[in-house]
N, C-alpha and C positions, 0 to 999 in steps of 0.2 A: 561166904555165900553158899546156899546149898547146894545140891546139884539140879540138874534139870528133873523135872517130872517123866518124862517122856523122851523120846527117841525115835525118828524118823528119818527112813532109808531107803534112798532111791538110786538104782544102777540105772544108766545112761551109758547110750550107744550110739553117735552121731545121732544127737539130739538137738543140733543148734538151733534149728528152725522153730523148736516150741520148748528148749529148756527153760528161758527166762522167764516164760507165762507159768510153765509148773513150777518153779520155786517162788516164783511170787505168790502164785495164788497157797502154798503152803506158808510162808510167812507171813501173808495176811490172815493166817486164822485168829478167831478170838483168843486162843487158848496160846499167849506166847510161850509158855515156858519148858522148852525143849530143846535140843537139840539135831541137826540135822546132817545127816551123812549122805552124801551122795559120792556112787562109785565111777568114776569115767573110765570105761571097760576098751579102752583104748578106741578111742575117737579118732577120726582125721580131720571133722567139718570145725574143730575151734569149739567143740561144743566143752572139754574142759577148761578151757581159756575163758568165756564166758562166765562160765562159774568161778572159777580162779577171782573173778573182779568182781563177781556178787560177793565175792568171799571176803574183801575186805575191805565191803562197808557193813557186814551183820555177820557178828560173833558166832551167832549160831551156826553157822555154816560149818562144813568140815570137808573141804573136795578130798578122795584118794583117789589117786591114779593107778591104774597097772593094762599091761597089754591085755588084750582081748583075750576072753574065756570063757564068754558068755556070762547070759544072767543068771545062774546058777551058783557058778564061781561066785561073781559079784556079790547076789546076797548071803552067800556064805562068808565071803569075806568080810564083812557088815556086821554081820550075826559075832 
């Protein structure tokens, strides 16, 4: 299988309240063949845990956890 086309990467920061609407509305795009990173930049609201269960019903997905360090870190991390 070849690899993904593409790569998408999103850091989250108690995000519960509207992460499932944003990763849905990016897995619903026409263009499935990607990959998707998202950083849980240490949450307390469960917003990792959320993802954690979108995670495995769709491949795509990739949760990394680590403690807070802002979104900088985060997309450094990614990068």
């Amino acid at each position: 299988m070849p690899a993904p086309r593409l790569s998408v990467i999103m850091p989250m920061y108690n995000a519960a309240r509207f992460v499932g609407m944003a990763v849905e509305s990016i897995l619903g795009q026409s263009m499935g063949d990607f990959v998707f990173y998202i950083v849980d930049d240490g949450s307390t609201d469960g917003s990792g845990d959320i993802v954690a269960a979108m995670a495995t019903t769709d491949q795509r997905i990739h949760l990394i956890r680590q403690d807070n360090r802002g979104i900088v870190a985060s997309l450094n991390h990614m990068l």
